[in-house]
Jmol script that loads the backbone (N, CA, C; Angstrom):
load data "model"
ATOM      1  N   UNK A   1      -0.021  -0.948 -18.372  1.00  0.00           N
ATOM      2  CA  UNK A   1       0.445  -0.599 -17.030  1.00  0.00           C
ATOM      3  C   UNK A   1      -0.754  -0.577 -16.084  1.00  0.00           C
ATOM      4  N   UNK A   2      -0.565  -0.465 -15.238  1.00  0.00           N
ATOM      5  CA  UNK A   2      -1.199  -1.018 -14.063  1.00  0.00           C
ATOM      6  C   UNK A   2      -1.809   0.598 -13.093  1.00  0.00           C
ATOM      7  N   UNK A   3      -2.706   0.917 -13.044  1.00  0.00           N
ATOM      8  CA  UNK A   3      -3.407   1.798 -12.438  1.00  0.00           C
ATOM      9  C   UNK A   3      -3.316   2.184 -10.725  1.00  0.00           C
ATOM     10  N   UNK A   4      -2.619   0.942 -10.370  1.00  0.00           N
ATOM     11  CA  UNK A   4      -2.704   1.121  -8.680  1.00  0.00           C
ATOM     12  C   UNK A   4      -1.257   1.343  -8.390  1.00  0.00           C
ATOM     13  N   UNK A   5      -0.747   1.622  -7.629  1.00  0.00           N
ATOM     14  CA  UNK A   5       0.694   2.506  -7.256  1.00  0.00           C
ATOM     15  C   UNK A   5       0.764   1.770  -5.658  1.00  0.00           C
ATOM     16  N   UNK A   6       1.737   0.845  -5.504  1.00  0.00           N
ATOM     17  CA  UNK A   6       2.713   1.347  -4.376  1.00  0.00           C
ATOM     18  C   UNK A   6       3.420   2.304  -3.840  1.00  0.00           C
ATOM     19  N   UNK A   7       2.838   3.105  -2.674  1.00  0.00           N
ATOM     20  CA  UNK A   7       3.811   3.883  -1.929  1.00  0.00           C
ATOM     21  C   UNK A   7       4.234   3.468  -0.702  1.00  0.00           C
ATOM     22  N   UNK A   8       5.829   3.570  -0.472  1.00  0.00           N
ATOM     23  CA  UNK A   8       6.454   2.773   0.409  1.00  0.00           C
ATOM     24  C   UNK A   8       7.333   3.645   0.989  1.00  0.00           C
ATOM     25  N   UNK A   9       7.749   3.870   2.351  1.00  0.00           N
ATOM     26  CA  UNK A   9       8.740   4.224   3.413  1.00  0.00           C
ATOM     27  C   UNK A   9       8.169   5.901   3.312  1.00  0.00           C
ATOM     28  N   UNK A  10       6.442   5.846   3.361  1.00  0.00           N
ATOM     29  CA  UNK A  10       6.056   7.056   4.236  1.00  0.00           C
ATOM     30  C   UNK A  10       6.331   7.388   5.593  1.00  0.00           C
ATOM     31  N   UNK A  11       6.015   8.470   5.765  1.00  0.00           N
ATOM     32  CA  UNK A  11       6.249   9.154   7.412  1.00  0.00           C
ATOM     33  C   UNK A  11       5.023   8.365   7.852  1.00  0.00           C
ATOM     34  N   UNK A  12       5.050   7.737   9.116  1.00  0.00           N
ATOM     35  CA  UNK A  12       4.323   7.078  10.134  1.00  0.00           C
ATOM     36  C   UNK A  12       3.044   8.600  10.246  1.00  0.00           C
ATOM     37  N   UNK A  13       2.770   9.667  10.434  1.00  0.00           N
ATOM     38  CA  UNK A  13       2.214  10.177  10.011  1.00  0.00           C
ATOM     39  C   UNK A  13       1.447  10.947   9.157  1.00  0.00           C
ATOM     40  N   UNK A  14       1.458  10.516   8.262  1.00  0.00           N
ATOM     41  CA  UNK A  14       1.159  10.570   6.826  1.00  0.00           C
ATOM     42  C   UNK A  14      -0.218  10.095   6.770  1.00  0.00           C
ATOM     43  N   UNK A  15      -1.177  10.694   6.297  1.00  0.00           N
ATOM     44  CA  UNK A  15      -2.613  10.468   6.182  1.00  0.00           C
ATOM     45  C   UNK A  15      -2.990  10.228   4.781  1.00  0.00           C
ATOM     46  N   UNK A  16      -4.067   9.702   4.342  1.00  0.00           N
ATOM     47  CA  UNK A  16      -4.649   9.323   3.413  1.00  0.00           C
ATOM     48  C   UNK A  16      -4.573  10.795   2.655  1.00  0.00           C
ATOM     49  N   UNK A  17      -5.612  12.063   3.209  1.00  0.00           N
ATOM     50  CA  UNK A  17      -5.885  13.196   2.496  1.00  0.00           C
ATOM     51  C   UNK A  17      -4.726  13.804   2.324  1.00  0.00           C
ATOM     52  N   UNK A  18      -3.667  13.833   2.939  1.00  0.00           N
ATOM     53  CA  UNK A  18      -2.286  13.962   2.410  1.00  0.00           C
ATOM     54  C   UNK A  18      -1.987  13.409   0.861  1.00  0.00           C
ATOM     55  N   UNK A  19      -1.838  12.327   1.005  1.00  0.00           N
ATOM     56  CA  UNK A  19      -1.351  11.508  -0.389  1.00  0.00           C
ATOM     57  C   UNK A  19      -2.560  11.530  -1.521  1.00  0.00           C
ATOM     58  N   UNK A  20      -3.512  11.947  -0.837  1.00  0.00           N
ATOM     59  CA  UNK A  20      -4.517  12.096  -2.295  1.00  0.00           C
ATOM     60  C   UNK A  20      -3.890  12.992  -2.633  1.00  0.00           C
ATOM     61  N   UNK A  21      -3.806  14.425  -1.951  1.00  0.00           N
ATOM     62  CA  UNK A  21      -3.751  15.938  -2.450  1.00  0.00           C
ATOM     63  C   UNK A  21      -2.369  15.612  -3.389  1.00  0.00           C
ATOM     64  N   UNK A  22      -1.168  15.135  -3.076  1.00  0.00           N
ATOM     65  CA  UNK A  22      -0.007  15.054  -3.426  1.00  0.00           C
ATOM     66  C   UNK A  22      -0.149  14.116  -5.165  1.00  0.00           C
ATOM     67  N   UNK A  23      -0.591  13.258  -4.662  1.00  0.00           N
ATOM     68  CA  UNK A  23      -0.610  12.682  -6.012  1.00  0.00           C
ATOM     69  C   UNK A  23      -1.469  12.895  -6.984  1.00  0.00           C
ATOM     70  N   UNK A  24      -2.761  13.765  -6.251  1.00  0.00           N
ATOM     71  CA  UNK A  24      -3.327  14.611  -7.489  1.00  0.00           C
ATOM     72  C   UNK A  24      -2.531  15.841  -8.611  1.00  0.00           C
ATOM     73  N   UNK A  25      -1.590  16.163  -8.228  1.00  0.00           N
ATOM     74  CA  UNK A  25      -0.554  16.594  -8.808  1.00  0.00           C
ATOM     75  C   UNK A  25       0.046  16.106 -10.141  1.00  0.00           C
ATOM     76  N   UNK A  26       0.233  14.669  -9.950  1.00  0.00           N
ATOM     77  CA  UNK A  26       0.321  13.754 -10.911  1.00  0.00           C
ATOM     78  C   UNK A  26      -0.752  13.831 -11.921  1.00  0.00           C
ATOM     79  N   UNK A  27      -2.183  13.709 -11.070  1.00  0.00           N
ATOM     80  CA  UNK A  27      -3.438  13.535 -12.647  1.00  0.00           C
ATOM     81  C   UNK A  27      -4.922  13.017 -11.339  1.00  0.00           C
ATOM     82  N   UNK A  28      -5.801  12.519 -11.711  1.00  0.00           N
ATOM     83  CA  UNK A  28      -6.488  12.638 -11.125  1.00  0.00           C
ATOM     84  C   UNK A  28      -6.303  10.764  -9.956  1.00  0.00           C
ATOM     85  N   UNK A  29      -6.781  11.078  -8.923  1.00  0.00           N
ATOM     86  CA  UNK A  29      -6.768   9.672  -7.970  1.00  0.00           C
ATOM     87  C   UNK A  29      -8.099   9.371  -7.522  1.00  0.00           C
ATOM     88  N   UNK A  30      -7.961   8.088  -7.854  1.00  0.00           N
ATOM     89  CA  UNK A  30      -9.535   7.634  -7.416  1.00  0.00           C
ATOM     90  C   UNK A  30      -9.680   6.820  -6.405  1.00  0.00           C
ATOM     91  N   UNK A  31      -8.185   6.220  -5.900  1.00  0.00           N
ATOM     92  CA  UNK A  31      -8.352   6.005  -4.315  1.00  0.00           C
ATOM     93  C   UNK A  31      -7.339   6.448  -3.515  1.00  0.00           C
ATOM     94  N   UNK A  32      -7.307   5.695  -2.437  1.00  0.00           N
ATOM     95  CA  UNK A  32      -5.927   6.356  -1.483  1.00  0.00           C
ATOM     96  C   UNK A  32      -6.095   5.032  -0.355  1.00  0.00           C
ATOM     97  N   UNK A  33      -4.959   3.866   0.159  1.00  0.00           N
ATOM     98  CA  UNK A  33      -5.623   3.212   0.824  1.00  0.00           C
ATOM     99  C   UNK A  33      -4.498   3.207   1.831  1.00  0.00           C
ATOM    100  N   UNK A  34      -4.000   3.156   3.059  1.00  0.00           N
ATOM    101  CA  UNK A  34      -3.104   3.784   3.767  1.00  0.00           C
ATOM    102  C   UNK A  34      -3.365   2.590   4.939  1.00  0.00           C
ATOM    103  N   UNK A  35      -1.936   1.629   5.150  1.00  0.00           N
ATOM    104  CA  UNK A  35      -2.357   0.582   5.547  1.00  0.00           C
ATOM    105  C   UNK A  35      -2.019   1.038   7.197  1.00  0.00           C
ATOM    106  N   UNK A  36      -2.816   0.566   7.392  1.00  0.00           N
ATOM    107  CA  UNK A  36      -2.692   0.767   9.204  1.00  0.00           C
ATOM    108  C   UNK A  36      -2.717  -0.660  10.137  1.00  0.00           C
ATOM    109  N   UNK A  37      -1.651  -1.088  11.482  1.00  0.00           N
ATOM    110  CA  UNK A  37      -1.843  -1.915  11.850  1.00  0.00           C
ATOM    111  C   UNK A  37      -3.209  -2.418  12.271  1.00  0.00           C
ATOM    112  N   UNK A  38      -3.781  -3.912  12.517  1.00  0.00           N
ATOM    113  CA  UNK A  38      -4.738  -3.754  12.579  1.00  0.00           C
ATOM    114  C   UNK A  38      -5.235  -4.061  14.533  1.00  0.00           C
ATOM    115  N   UNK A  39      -4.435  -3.669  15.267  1.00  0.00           N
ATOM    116  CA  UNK A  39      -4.295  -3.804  17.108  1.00  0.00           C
ATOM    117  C   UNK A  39      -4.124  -2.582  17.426  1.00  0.00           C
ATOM    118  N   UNK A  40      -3.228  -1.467  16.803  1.00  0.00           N
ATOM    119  CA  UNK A  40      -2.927  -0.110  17.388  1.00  0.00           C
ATOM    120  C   UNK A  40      -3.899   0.830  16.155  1.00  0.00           C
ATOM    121  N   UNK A  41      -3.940   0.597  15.142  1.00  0.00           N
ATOM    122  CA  UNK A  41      -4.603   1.550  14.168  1.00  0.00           C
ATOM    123  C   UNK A  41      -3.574   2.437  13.655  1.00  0.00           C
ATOM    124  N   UNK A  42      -2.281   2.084  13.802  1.00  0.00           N
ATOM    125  CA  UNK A  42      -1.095   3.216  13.629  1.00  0.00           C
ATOM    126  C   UNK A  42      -0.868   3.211  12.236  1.00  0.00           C
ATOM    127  N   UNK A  43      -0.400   3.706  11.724  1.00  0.00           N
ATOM    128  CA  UNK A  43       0.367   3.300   9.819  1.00  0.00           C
ATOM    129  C   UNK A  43       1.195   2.423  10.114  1.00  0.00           C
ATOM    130  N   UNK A  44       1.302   1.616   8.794  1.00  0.00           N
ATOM    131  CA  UNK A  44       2.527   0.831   8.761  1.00  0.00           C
ATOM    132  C   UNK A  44       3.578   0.972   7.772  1.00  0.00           C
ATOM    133  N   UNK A  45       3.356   2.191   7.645  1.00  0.00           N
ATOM    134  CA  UNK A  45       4.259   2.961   6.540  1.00  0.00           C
ATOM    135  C   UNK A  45       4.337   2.731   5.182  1.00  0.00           C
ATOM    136  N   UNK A  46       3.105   2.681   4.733  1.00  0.00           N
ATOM    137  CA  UNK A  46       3.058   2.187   3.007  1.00  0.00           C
ATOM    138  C   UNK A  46       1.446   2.452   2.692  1.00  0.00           C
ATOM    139  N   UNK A  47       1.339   2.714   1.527  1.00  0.00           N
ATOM    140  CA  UNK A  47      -0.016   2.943   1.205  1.00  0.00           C
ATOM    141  C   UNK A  47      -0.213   2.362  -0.572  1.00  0.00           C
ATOM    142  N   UNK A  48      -1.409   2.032  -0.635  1.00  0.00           N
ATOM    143  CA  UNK A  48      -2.029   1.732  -2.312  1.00  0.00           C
ATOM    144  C   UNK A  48      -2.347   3.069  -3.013  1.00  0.00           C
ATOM    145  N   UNK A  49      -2.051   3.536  -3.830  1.00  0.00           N
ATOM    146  CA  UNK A  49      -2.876   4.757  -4.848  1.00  0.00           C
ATOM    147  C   UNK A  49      -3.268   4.186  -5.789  1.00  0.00           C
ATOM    148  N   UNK A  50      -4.492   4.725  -5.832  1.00  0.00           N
ATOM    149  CA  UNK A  50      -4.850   4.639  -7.483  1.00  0.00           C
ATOM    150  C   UNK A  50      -5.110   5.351  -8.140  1.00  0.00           C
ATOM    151  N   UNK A  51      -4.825   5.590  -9.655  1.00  0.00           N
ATOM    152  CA  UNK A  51      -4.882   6.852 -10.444  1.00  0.00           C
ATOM    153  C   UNK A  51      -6.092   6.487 -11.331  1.00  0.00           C
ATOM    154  N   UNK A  52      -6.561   7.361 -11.830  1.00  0.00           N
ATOM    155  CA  UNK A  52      -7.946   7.269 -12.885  1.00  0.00           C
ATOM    156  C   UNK A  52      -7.163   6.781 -14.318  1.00  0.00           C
ATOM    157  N   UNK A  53      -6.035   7.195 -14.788  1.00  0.00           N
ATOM    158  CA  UNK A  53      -5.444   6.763 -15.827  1.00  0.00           C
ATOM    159  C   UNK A  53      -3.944   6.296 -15.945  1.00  0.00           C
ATOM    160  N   UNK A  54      -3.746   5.405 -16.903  1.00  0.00           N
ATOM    161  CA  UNK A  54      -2.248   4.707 -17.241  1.00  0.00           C
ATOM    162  C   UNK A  54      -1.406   6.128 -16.907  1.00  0.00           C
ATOM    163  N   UNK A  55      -1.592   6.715 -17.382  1.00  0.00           N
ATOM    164  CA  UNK A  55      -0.711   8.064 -18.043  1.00  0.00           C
ATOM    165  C   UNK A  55      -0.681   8.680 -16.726  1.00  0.00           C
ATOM    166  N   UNK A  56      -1.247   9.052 -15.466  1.00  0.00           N
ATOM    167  CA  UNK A  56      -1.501   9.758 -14.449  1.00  0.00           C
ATOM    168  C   UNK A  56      -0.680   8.610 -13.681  1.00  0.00           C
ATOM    169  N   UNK A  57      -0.454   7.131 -13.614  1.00  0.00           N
ATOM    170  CA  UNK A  57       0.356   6.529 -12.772  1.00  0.00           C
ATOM    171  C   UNK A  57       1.506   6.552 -13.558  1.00  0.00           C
ATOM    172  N   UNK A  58       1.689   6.687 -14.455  1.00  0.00           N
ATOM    173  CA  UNK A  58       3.172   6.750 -15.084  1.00  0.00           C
ATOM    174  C   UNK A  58       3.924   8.041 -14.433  1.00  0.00           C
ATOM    175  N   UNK A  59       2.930   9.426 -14.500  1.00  0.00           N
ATOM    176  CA  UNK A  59       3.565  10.645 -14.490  1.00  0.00           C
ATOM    177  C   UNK A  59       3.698  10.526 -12.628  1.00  0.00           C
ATOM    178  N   UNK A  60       2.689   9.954 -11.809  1.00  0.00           N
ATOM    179  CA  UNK A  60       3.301   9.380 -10.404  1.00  0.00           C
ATOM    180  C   UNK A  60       4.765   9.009  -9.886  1.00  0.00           C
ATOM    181  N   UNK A  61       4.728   8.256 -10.891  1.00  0.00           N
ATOM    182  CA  UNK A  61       6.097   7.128 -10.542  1.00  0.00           C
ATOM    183  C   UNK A  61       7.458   7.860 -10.987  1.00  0.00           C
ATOM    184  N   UNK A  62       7.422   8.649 -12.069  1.00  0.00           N
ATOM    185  CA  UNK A  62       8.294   9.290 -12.323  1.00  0.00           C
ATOM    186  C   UNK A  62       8.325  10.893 -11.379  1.00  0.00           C
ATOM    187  N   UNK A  63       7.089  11.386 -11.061  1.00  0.00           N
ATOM    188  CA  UNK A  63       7.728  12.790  -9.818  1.00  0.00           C
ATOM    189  C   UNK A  63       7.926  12.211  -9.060  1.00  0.00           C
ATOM    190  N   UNK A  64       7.362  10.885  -8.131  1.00  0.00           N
ATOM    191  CA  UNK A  64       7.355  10.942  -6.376  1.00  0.00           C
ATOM    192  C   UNK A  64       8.132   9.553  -6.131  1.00  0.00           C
ATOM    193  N   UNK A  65       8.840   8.691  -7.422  1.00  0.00           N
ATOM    194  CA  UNK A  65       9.582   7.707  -6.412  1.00  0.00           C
ATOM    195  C   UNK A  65      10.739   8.704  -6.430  1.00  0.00           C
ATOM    196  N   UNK A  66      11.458   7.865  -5.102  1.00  0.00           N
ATOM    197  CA  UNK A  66      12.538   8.803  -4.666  1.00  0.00           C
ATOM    198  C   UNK A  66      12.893   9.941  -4.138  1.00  0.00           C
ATOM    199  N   UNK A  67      11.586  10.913  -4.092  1.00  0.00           N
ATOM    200  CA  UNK A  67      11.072  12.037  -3.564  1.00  0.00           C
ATOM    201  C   UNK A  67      11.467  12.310  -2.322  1.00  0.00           C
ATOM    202  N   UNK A  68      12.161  13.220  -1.297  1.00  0.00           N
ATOM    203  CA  UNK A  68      11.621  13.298   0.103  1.00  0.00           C
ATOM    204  C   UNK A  68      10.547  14.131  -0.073  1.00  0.00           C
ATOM    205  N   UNK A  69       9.754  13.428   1.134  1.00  0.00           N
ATOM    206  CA  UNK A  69       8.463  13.832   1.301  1.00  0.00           C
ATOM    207  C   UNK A  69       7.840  13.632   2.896  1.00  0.00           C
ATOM    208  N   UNK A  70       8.202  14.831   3.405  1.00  0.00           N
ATOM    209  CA  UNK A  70       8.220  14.564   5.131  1.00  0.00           C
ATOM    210  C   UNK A  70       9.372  13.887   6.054  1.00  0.00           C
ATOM    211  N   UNK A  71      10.311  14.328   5.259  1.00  0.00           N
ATOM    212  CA  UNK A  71      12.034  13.616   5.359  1.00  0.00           C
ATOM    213  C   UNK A  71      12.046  12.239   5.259  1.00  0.00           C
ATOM    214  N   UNK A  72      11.341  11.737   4.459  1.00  0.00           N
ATOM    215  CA  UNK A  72      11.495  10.526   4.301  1.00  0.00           C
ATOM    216  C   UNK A  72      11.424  10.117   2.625  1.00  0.00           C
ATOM    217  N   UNK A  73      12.315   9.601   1.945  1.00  0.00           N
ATOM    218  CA  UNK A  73      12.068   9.262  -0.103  1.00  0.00           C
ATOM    219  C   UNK A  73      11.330   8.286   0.305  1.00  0.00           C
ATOM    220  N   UNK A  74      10.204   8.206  -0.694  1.00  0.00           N
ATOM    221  CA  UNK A  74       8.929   7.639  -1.014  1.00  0.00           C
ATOM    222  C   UNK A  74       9.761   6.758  -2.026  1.00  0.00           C
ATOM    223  N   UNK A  75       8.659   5.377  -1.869  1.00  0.00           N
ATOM    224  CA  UNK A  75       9.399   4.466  -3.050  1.00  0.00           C
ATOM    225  C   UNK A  75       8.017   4.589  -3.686  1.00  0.00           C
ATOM    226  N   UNK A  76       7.699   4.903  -5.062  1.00  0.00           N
ATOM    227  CA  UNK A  76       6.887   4.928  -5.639  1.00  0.00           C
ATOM    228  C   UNK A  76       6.756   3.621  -6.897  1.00  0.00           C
ATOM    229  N   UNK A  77       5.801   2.744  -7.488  1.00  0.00           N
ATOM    230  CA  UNK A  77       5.965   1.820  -7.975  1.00  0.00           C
ATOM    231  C   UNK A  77       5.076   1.299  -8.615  1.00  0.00           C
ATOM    232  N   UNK A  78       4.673   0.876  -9.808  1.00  0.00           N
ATOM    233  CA  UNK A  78       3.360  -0.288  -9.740  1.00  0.00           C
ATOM    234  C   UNK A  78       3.317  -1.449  -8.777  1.00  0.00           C
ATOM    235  N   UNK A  79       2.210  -1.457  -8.162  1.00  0.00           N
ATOM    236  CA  UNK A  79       1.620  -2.297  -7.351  1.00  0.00           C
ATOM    237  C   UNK A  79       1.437  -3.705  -7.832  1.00  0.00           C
ATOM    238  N   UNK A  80       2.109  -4.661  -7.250  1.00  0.00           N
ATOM    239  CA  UNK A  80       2.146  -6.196  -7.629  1.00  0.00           C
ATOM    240  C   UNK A  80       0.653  -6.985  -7.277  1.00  0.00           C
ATOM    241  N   UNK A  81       0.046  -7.600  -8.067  1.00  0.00           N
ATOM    242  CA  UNK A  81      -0.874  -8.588  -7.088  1.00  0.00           C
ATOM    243  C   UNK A  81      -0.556  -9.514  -6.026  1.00  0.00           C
ATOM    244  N   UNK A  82      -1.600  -9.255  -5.085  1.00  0.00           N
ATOM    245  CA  UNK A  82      -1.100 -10.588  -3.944  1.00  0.00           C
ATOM    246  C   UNK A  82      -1.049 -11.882  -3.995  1.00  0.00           C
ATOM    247  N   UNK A  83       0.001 -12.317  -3.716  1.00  0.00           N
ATOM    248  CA  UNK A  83       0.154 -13.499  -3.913  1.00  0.00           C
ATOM    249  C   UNK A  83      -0.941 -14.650  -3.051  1.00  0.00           C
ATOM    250  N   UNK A  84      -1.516 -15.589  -4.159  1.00  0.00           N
ATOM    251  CA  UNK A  84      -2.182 -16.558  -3.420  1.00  0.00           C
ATOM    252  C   UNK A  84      -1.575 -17.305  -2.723  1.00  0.00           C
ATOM    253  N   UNK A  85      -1.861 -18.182  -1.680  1.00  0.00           N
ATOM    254  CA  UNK A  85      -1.560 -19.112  -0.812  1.00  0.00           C
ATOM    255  C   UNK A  85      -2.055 -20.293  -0.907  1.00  0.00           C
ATOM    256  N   UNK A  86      -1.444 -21.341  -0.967  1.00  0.00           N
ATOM    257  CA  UNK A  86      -2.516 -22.658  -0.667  1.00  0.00           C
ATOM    258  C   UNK A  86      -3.039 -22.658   0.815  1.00  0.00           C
ATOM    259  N   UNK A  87      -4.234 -22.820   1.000  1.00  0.00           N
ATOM    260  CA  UNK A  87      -4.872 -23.127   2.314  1.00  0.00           C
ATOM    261  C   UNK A  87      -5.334 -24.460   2.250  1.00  0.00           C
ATOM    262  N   UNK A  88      -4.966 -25.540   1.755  1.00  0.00           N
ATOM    263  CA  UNK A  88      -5.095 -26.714   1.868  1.00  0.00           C
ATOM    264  C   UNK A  88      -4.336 -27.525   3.216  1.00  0.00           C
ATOM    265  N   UNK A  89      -3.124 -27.095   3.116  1.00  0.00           N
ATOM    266  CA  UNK A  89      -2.295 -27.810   4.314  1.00  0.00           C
ATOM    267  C   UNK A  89      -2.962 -27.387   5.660  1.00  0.00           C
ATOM    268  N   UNK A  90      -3.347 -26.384   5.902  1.00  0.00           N
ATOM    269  CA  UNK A  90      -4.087 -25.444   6.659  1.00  0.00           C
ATOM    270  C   UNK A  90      -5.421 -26.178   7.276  1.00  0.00           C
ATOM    271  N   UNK A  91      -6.256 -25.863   6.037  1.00  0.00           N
ATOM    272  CA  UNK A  91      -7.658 -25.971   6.332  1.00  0.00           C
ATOM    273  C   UNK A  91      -8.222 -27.204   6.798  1.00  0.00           C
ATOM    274  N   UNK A  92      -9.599 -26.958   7.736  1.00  0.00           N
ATOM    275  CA  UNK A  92      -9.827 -28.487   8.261  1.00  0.00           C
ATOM    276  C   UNK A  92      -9.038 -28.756   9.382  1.00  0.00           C
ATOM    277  N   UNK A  93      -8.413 -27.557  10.746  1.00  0.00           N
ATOM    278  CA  UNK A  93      -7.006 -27.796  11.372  1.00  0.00           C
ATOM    279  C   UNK A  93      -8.210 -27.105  12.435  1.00  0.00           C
ATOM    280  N   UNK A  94      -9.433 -26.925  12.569  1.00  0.00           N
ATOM    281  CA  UNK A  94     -10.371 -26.522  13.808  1.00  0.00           C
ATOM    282  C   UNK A  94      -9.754 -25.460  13.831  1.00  0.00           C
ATOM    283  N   UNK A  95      -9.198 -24.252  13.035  1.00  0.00           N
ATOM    284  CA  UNK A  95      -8.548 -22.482  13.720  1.00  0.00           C
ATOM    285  C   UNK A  95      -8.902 -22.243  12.579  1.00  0.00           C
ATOM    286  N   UNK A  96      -9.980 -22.635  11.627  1.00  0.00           N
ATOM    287  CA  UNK A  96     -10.275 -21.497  10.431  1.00  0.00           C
ATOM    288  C   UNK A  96      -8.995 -21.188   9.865  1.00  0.00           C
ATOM    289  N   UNK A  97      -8.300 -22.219   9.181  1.00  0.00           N
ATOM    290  CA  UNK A  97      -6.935 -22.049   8.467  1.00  0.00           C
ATOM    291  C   UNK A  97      -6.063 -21.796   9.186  1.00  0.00           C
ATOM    292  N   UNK A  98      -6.086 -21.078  10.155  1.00  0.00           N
ATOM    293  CA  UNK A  98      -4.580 -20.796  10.784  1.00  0.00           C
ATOM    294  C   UNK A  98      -4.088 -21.895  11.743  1.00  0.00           C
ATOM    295  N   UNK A  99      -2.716 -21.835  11.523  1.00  0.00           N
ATOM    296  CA  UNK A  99      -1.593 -22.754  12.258  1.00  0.00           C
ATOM    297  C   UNK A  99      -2.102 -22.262  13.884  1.00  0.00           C
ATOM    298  N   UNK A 100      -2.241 -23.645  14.374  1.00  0.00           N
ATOM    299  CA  UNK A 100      -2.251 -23.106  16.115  1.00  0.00           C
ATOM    300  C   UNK A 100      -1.429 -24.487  16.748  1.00  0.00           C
ATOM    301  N   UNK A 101      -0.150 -23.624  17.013  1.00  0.00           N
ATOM    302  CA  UNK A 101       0.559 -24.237  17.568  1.00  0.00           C
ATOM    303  C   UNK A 101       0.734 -24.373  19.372  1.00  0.00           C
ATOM    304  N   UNK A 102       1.141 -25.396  20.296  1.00  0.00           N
ATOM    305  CA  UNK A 102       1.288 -25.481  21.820  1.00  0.00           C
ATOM    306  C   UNK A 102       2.111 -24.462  22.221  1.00  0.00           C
ATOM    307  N   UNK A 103       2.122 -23.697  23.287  1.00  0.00           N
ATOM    308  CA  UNK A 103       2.300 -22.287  23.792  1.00  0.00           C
ATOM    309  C   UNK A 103       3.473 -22.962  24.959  1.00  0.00           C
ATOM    310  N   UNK A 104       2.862 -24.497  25.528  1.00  0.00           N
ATOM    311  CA  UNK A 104       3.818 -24.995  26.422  1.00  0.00           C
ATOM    312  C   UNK A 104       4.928 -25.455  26.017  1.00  0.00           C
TER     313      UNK A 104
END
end "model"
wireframe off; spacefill off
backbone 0.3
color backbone group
């Protein structure tokens, strides 16, 4: 099993030192990563945990998915890897990979 934890459909105010304290409960956490837009700096309502052990994200997933937690149930989960992309079709397009399409 997988050490890093999806948490999903937090309260828009919900802080990092929040969800450490909470999921230290579970066992010990060795990160907390709390995604924030990157134009306003706001949350975007989901965060990464990571636990120090298998056994500490297991005992996670079983107290806090489904949980309310700031009137909102937490989806608690193992964390998927991100999916790669081809940047071939992309790259070599003068925008550093990205699509830049006419505005007119």
């Amino acid at each position: 099993m997988n050490r890093k934890l999806y948490v999903g459909n937090l309260a828009f105010r919900t802080e990092e030192q929040t969800l450490a304290a909470l999921f230290a409960e579970a066992g010990p956490v060795e990160s907390v990563r709390l995604m924030k837009d990157k134009t306003t700096g706001l949350s975007r309502g989901f965060a990464f945990v990571e636990m120090e052990s298998e056994d500490g994200a297991r005992a996670a997933i079983e107290r806090f998915n489904d949980q309310e937690i700031e009137g909102r149930r937490l989806t608690v989960n193992e964390a998927r890897p991100k999916p790669e992309y081809p940047q071939e079709s992309l790259a070599g397009n003068g925008y550093g990979g990205r699509r830049r399409e006419s505005r007119w």
